[in-house]
N, C-alpha and C positions, 0 to 999 in steps of 0.2 A: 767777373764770371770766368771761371778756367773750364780751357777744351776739355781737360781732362775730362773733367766733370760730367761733359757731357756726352762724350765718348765712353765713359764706365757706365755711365747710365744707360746711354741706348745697348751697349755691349751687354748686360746684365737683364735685358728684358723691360725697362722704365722707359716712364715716358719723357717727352721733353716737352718744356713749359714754350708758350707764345716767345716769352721773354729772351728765353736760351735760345730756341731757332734764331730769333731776331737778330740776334747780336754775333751769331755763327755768322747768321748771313752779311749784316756789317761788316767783321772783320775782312769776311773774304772781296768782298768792294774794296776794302779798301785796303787790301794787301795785309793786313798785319797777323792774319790768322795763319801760322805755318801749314804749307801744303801735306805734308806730312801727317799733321792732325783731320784736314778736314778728309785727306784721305781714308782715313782710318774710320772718320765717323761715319763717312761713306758706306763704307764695305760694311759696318755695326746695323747702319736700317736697313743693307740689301737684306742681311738675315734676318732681322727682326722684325723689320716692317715699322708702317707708322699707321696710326690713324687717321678717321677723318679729320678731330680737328688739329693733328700735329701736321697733317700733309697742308691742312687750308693755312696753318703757319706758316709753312714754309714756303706756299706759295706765295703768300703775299708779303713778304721778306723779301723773296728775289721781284717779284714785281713791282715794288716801293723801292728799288737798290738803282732806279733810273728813271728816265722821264714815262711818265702817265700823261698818255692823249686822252686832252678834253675834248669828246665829240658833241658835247652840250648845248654848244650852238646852231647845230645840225636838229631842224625840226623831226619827230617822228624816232620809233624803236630800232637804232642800229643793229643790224644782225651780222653776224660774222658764221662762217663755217671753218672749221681742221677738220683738216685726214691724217691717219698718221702714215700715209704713203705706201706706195703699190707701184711697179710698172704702168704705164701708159697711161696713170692716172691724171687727165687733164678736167676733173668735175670744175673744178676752178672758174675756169675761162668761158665752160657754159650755164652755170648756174648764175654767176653774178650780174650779168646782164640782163639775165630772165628774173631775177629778185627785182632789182631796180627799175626794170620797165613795169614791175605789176605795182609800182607804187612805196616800195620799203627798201631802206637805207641800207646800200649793203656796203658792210666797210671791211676791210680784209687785210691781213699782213701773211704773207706768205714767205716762206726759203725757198735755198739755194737745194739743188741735187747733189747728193754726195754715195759713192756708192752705184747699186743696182736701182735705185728707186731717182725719178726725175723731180726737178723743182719747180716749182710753179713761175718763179721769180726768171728761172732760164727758158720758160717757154717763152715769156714775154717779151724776153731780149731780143728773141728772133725779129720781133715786130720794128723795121727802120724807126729810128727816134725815139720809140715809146724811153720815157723816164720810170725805169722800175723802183727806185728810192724815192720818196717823199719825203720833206720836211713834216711837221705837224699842220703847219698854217696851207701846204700846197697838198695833204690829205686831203685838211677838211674843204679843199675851195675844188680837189674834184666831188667829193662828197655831196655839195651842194649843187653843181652846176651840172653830172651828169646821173646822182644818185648812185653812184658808185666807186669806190676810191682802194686803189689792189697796192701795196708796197712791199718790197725786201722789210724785214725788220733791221732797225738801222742800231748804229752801234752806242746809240744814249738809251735803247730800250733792252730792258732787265739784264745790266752786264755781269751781274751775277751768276745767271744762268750760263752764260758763253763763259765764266774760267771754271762753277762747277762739270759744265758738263764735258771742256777739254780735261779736268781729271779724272772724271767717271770713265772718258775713255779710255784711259792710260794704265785705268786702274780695274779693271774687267768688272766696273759697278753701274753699267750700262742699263742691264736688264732687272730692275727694281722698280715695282709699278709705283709706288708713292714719289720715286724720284723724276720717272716719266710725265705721273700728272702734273707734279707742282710746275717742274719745267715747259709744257704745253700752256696749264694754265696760268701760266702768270706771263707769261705773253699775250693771250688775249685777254687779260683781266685790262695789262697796260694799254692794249690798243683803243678801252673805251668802247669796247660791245656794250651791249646791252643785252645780248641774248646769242647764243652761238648753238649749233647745230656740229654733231662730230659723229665725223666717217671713219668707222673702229677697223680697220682692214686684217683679215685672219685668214695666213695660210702661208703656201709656198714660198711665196711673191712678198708677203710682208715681214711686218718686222713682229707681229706676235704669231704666232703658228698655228698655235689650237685654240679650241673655241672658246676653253676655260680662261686662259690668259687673257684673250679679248674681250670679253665680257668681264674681267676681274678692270679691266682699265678702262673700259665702259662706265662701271658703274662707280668707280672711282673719281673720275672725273667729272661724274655728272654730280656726285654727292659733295665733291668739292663745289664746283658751281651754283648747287641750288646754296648750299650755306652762307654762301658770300651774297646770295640773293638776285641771280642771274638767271634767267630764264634759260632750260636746256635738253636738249636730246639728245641721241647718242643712236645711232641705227651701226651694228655689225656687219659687214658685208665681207663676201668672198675676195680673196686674193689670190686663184690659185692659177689661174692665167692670163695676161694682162688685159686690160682695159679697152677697149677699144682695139683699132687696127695700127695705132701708128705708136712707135717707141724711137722720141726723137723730138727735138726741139719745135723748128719749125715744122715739122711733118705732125707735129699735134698740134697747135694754132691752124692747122689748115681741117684736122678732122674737127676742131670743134668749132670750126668758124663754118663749117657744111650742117652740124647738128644743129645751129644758130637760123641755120637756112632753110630748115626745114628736113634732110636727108638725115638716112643713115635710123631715124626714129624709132626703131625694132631694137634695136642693137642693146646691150646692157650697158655700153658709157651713158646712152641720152639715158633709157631709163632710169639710172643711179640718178644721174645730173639733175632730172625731173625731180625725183622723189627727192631729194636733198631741197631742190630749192622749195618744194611746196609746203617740206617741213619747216625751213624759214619763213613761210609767208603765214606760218599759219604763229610761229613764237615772233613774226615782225606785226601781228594788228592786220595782215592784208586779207586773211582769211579764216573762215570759223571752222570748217571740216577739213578733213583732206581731199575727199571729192571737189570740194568745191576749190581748196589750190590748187591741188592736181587740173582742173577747169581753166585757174587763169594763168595757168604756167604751158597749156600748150596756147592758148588762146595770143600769149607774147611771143611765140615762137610761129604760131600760123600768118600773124599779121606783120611783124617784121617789127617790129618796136625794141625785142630784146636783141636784133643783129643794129637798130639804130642807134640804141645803149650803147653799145660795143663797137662802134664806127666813132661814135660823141667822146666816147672814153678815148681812143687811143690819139684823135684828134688834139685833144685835151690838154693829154700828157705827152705835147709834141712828137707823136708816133705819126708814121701818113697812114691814115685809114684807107688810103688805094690798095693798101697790098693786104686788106681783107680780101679782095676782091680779084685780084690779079696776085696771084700764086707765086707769077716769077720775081718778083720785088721782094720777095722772103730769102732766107739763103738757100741755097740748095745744093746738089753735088756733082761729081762731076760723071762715076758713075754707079753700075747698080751689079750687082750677082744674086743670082737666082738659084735658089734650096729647093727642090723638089724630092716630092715623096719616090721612095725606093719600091715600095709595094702599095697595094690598092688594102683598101681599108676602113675602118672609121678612125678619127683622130678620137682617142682616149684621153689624153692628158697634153698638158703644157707645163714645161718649165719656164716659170716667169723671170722667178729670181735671173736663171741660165741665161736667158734673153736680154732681162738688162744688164747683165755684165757683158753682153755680146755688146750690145748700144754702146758702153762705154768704153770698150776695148777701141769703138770706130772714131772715138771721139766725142760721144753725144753728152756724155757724166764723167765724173772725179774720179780719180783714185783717192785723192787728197784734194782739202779745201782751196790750193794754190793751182792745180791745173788750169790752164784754159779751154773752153770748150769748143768744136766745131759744131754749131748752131745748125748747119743744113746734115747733117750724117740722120739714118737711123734703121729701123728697118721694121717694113712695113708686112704685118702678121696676115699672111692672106688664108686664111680657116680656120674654124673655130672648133672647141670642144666639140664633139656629137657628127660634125659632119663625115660624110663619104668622098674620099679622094680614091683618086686613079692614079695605075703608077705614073709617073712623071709629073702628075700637079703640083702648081706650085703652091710649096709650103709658106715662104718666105722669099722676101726681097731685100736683099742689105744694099742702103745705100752711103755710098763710100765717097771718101774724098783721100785721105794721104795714110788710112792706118785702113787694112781688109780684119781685121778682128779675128779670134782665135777658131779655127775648123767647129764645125756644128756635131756633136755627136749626136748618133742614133737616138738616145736615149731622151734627147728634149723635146721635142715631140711624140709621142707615142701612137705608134699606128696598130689598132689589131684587129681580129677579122669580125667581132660582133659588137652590133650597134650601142650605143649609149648614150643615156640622154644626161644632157650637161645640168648643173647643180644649179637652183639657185643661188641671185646676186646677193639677196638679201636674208641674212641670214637669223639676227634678232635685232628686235627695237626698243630702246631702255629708254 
């Protein structure tokens, strides 16, 4: 079977067979297919696109190109959740404990932060000891023993996707929804879900902008998933200011180990995190409405069961669950500068994206996949869209260790003189 082939093909508007994906995606495992070519086929389906069943091809090409966890031994519907990432997004760290303590397997593989947007896998570091990599056999034995099992994706799962997606970058064939899904989905096809829930993030802050885009990889991804026979939803949410109050490693392990505690409940990180998991409990068997998950997802959160999940997990995975509880055992910094507003106002807008490149200017994210990270840096968002500041309130708190990050222009926060009421979080539910 020659690339040509099928590079003229997808270049020409045709489609491509199971068989032809397949063996693209082989060669590129295993080196023999010239970069050259697969870059070329690359940039052939950014314009052309693909189908649903050329993209569920392709996905499960790159997801068969490394190991598949069997989570079969694990009784009951594993559920997993994706975002495709936002500032200050920690749903992560409070949905999964609140799934597992209502009874449903929540099994999860998360990355690394690169860029303006944080990773799930680097909030966790922050935690003394916790083990953010797993083996397959030390997945499934948290799996079992706390109901919930969170890991880096390790480097025998779909290493396909990790050399296509270092040439998509190289190659400005990044933004291509069929290339987006297959690469999402065929990580958690391998992680052995059985049902997965996905947070479509649209705006400033994310990585698709507008509402068309995010609902075009919404429904993409869901139509890949029902066909492989996967239970799935897909809820749109706003990204146009960040999440919550904190942007910052360990400074978000502390705001969602407070949502865990009962605090902060109003806010739109716990609401998101709620609704997320209630929609797992309702594709994990735990529940038949959404009233009624919505019921047992605060009900884990009032009696303490899903912050006991989350103390048993980091236990577990040799992390000390003290510094759920004691703050100063996390890292932290050494000091803090304070952003206050220049004029009285309502706050209009937030630049999110802006913010977390401030975060990582401090240390908190990557320029590049080799940085190291300062785990206690970040800076903590004090007002929200809609609110009234006085002049001198404070806007923000950047907390600092060895880098002060680049001067804050006027322009990222917007303050002006008439009220506004801030946008809904959720935007559509597919």
């Amino acid at each position: 079977m020659r690339m040509y082939d099928l590079i003229y093909t997808k270049k020409t508007g045709g489609r491509l067979s199971a068989e032809q994906i397949a063996s693209w995606v082989a060669g590129v495992t295993a080196g023999t297919v010239p970069e050259e070519q697969s870059a070329a086929l690359l940039m052939a389906i950014c314009w052309r696109g693909m189908d649903t069943p050329e993209t569920l091809a392709l996905t499960l090409a790159m997801r068969d190109s490394g190991l598949r966890l069997d989570l079969s031994p694990v009784p009951g519907i594993k559920v997993d959740k994706h975002s495709t990432g936002g500032v200050g997004d920690k749903t992560t760290l409070v949905l999964g404990p609140i799934v597992a303590a209502c009874g449903v397997p929540c099994a999860m593989f998360s990355g690394r932060g690169l860029g303006h947007t944080g990773g799930t896998v680097d909030k966790y570091a922050a935690i003394p000891g916790l083990r953010v990599e797993l083996d397959a056999e030390a997945f499934r034995a948290s799996l079992r023993a706390t109901g919930f099992a969170n890991s880096a994706q390790t480097a025998d799962i779909c290493p396909a996707d990790r050399k296509l997606y270092a040439l998509r970058d190289v190659t400005a064939t990044v933004e291509s929804i069929p290339l987006i899904t297959a690469s999402i989905m065929a990580k958690k096809l391998a992680g052995g879900c059985d049902a997965l829930v996905l947070d479509v993030k649209c705006g400033g802050g994310a990585f698709m902008k507008s509402i068309e885009d995010a609902r075009a990889l919404a429904q993409a991804m869901v139509a890949v998933g029902q066909a492989h026979g996967l239970r799935v939803k897909a809820l749109v949410t706003r990204m146009e200011e960040p999440l919550g109050r904190a942007i910052g490693n360990a400074m978000e392990v502390m705001e969602a180990v407070e949502i865990l505690k009962g605090l902060h409940g109003d806010g739109d990180l716990a609401r998101m995190s709620f609704r997320l998991a209630a929609e797992m409990l309702i594709l994990g068997g735990g529940a038949g409405t959404l009233p009624e998950a919505e019921t047992r997802v605060a009900a884990a959160v009032a009696d303490g069961s899903a912050m006991g999940v989350f103390r048993a997990w980091v236990a577990h995975n040799g992390g000390d669950p003290t510094a759920l509880d004691d703050f100063s055992l996390l890292p932290g910094c050494r000091r803090t500068v304070t952003v206050r507003a220049e004029a009285a106002g309502f706050v209009q807008a937030m630049d999110s994206r802006a913010l977390g490149l401030l975060a990582m200017e401090l240390g908190a994210g990557r320029r590049s996949r080799q940085d190291q990270l300062d785990l206690g840096v970040g800076i903590r968002v004090e007002v929200r869209v809609g609110q009234r500041v006085e002049t001198g309130q404070k806007l923000l708190t950047l907390y600092c260790n060895d880098r002060d990050g680049s001067p804050l222009p006027p322009s990222w926060i917007t303050i002006g003189p008439h009220p506004c009421e801030p946008a809904l979080w959720l935007l559509e539910s597919i």
